[in-house]
N, CA, C and O atoms as a printed pandas DataFrame, in Angstrom:
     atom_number atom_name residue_name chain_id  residue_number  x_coord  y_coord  z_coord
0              1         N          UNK        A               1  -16.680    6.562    2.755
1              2        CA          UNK        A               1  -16.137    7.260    1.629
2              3         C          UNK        A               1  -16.743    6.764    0.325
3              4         O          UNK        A               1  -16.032    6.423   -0.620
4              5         N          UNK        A               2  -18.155    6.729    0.290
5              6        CA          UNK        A               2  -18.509    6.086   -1.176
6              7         C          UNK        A               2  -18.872    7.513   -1.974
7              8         O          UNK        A               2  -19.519    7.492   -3.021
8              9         N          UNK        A               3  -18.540    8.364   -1.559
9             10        CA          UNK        A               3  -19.288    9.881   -2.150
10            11         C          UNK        A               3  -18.296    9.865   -3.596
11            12         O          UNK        A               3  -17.087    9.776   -3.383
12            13         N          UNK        A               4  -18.619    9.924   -4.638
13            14        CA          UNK        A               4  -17.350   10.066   -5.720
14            15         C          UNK        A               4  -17.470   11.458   -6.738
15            16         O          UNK        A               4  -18.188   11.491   -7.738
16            17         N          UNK        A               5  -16.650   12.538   -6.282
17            18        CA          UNK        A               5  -16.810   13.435   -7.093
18            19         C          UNK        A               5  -15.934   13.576   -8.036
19            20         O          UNK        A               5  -16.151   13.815   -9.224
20            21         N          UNK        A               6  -14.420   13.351   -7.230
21            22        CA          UNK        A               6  -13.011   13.435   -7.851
22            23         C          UNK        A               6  -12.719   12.832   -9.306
23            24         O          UNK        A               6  -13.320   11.765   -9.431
24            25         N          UNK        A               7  -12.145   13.106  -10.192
25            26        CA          UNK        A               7  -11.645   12.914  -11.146
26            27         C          UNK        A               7  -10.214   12.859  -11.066
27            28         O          UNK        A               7   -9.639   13.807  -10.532
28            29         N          UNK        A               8   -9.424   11.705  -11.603
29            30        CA          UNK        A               8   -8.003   11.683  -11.852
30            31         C          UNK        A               8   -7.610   11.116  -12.891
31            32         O          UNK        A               8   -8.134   10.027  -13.128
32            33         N          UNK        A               9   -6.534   11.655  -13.896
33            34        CA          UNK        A               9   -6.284   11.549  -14.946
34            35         C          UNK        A               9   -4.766   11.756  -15.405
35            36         O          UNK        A               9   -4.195   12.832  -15.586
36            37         N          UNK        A              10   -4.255   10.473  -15.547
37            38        CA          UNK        A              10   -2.458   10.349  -15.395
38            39         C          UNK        A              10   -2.326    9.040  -16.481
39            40         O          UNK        A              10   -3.089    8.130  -16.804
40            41         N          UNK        A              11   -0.918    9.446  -16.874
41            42        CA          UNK        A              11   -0.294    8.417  -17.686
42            43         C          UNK        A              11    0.193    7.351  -17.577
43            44         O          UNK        A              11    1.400    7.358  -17.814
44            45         N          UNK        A              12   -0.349    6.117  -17.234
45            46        CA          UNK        A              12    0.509    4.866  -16.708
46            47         C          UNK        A              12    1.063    3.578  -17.585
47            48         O          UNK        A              12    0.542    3.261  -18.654
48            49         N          UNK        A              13    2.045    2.960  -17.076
49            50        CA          UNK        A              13    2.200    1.639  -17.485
50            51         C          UNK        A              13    1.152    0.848  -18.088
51            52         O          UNK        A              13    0.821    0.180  -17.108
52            53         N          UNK        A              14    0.343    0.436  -19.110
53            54        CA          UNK        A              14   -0.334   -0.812  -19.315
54            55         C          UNK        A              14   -0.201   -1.760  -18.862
55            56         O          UNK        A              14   -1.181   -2.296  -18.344
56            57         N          UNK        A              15    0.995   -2.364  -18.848
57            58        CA          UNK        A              15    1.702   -3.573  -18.371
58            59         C          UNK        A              15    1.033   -3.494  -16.763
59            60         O          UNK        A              15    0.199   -4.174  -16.165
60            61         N          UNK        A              16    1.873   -2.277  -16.406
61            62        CA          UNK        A              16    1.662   -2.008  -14.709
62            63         C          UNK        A              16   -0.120   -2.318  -14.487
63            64         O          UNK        A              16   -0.658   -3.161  -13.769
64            65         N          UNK        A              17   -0.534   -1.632  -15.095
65            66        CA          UNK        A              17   -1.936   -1.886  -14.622
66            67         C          UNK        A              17   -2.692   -3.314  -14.762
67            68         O          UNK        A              17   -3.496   -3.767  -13.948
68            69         N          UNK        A              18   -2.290   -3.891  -15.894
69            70        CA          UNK        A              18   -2.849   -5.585  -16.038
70            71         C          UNK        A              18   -2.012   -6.132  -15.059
71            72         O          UNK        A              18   -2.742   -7.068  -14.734
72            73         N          UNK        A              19   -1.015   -6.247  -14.341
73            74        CA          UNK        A              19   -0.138   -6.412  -13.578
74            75         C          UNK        A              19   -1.344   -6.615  -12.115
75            76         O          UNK        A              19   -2.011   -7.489  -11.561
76            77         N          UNK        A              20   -1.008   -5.036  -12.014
77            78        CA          UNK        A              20   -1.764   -4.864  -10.473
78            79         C          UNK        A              20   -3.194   -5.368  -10.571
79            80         O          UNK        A              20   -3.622   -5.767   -9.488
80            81         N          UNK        A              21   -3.949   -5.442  -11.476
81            82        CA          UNK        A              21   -5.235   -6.022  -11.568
82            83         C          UNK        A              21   -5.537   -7.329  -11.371
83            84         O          UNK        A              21   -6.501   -7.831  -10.793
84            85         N          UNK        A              22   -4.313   -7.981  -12.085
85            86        CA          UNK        A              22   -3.689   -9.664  -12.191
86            87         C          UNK        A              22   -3.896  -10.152  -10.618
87            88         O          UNK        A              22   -4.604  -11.042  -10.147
88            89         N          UNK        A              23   -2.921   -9.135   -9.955
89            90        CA          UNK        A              23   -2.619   -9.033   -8.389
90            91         C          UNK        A              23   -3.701   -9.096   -7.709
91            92         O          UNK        A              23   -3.887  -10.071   -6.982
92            93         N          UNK        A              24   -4.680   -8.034   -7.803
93            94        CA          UNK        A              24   -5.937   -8.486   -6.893
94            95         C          UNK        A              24   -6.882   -8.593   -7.584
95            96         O          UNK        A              24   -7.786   -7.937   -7.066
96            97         N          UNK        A              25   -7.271   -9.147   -8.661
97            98        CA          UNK        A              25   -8.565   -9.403   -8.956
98            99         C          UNK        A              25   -9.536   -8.337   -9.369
99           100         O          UNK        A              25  -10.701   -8.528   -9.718
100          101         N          UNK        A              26   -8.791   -6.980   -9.269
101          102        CA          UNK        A              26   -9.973   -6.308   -9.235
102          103         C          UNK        A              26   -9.880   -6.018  -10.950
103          104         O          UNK        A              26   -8.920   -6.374  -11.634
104          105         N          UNK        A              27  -10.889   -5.415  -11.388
105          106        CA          UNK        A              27  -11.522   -5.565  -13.054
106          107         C          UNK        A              27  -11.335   -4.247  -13.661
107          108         O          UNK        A              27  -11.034   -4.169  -14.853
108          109         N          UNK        A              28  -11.559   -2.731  -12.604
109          110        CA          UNK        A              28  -12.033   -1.958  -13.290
110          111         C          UNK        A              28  -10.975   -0.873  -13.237
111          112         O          UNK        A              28  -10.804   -0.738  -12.025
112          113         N          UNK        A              29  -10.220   -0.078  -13.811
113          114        CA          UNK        A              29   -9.371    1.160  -13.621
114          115         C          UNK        A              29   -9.671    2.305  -12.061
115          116         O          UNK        A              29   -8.738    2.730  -11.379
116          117         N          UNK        A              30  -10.971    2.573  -11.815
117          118        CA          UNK        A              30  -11.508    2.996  -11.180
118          119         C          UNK        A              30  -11.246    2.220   -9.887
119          120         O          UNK        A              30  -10.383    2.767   -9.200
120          121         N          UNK        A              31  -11.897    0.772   -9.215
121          122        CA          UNK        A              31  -11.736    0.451   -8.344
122          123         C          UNK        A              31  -10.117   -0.036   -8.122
123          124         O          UNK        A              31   -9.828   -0.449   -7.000
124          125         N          UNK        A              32   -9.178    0.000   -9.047
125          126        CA          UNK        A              32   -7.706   -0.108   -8.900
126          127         C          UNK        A              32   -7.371    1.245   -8.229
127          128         O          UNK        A              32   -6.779    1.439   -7.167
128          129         N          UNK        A              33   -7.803    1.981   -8.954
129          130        CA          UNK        A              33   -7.103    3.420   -8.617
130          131         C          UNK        A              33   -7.797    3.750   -6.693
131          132         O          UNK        A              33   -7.226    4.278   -5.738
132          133         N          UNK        A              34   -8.692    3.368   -6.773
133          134        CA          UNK        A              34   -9.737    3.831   -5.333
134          135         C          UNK        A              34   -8.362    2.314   -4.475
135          136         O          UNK        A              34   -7.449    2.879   -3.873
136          137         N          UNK        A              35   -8.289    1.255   -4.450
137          138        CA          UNK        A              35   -7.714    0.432   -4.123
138          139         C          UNK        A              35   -6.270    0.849   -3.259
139          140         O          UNK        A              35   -5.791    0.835   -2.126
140          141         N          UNK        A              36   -5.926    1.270   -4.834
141          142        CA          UNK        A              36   -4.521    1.639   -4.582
142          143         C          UNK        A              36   -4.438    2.899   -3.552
143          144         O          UNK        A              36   -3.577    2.919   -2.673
144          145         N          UNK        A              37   -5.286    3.834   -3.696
145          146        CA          UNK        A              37   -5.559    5.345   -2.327
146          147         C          UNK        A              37   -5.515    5.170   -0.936
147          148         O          UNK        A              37   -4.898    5.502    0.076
148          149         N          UNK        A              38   -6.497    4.464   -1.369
149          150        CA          UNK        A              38   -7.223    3.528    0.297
150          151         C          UNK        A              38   -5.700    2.901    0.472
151          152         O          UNK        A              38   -5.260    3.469    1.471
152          153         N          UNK        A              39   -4.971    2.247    0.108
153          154        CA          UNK        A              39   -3.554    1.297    0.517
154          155         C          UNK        A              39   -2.771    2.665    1.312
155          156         O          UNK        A              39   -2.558    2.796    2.518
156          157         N          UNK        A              40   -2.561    3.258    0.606
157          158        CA          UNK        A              40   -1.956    4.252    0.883
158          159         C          UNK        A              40   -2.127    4.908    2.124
159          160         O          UNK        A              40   -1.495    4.702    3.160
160          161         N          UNK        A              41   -3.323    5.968    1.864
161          162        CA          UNK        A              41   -4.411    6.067    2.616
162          163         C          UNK        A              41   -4.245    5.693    4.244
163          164         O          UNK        A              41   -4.145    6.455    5.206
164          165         N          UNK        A              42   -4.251    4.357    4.189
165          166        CA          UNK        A              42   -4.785    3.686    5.640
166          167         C          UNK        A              42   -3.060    2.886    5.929
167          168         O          UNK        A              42   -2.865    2.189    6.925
168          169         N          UNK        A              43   -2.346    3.060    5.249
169          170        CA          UNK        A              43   -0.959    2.561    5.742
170          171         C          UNK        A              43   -0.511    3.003    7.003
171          172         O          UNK        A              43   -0.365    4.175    7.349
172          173         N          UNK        A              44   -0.257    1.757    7.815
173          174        CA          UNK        A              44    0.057    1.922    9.008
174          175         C          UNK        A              44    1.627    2.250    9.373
175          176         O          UNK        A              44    2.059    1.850   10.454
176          177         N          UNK        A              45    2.637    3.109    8.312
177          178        CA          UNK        A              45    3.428    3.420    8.613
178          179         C          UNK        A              45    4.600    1.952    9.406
179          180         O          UNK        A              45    5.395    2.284   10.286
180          181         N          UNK        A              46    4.556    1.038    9.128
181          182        CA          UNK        A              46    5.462    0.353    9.832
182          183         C          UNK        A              46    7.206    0.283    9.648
183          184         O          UNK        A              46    8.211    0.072   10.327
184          185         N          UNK        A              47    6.885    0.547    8.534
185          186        CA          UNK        A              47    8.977    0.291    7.779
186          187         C          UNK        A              47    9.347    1.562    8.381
187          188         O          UNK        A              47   10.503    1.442    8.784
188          189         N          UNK        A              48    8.805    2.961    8.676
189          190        CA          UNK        A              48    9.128    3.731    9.499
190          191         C          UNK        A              48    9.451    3.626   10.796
191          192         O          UNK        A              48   10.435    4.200   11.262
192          193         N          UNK        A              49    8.522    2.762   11.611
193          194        CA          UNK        A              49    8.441    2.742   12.833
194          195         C          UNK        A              49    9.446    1.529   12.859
195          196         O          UNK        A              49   10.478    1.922   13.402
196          197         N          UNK        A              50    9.524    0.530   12.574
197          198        CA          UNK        A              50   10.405   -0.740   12.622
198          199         C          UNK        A              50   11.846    0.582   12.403
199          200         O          UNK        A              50   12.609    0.761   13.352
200          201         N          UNK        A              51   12.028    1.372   11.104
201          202        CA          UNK        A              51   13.391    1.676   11.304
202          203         C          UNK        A              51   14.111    2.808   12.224
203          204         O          UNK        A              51   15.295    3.141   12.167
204          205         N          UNK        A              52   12.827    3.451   13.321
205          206        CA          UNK        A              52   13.092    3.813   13.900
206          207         C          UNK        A              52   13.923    3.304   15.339
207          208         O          UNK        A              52   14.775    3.633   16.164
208          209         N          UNK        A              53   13.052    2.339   14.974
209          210        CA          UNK        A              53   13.143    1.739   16.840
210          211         C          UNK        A              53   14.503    1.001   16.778
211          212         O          UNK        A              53   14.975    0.694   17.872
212          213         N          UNK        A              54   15.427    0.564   15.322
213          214        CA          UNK        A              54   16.312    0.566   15.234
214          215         C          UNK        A              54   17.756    0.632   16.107
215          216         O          UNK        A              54   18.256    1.753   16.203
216          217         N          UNK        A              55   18.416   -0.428   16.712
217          218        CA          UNK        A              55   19.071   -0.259   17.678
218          219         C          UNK        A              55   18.907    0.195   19.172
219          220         O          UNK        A              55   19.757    0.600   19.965
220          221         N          UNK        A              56   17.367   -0.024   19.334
221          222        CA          UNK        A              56   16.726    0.143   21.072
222          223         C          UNK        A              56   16.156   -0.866   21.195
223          224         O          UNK        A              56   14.948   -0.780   21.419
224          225         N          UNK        A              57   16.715   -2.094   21.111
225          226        CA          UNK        A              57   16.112   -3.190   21.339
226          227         C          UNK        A              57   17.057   -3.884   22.146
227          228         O          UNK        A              57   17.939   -4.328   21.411
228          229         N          UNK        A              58   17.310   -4.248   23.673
229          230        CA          UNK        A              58   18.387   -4.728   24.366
230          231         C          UNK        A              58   19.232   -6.158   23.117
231          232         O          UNK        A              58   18.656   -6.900   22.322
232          233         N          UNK        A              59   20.628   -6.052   23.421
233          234        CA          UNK        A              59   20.605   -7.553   22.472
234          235         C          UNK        A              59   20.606   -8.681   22.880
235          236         O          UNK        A              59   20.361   -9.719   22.265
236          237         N          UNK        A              60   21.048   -8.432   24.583
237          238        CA          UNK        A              60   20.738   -9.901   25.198
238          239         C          UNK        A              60   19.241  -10.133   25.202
239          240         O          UNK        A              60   19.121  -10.853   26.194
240          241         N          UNK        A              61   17.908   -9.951   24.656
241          242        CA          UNK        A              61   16.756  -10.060   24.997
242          243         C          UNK        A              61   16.376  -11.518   24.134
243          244         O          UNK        A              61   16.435  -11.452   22.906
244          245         N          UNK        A              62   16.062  -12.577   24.654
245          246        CA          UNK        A              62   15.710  -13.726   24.198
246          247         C          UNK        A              62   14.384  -13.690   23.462
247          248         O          UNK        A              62   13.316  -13.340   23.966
248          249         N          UNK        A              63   14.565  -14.080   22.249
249          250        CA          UNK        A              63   13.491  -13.787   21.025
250          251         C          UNK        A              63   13.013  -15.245   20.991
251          252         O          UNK        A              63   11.834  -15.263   20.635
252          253         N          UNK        A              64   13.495  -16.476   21.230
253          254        CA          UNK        A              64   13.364  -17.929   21.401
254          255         C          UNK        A              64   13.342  -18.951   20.256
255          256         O          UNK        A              64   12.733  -19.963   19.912
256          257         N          UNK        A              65   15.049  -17.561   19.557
257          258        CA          UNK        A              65   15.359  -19.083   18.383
258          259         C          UNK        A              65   16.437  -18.624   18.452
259          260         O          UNK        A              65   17.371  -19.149   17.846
């Protein structure tokens, strides 16, 4: 995905953005915004799946603490 045609253009936090930049290091508005997609993007859905499976877990099942 290095092809870049897209343009996006939205109103944000300042704060928020020196914030999230603070967070990973990254420098540029552009690779925050590509960062933040890709997170999204490639999220493996887990807080879904964890709250699905919700109560199908035997309770006698020894976890070993």
């Amino acid at each position: 995905m290095s092809e870049k045609g897209s343009r996006i253009g939205g109103r944000v936090s300042p704060a928020l953005v020196r914030q999230a930049k603070h967070q990973t290091g990254i420098e540029t508005d552009t690779e925050l915004i590509e960062f933040a997609l890709a997170t999204v993007a490639l999220e493996d859905n887990f807080a879904e799946a964890f709250k699905k499976s919700r109560g199908k877990v035997d309770p006698a099942l020894k976890l070993g603490f």
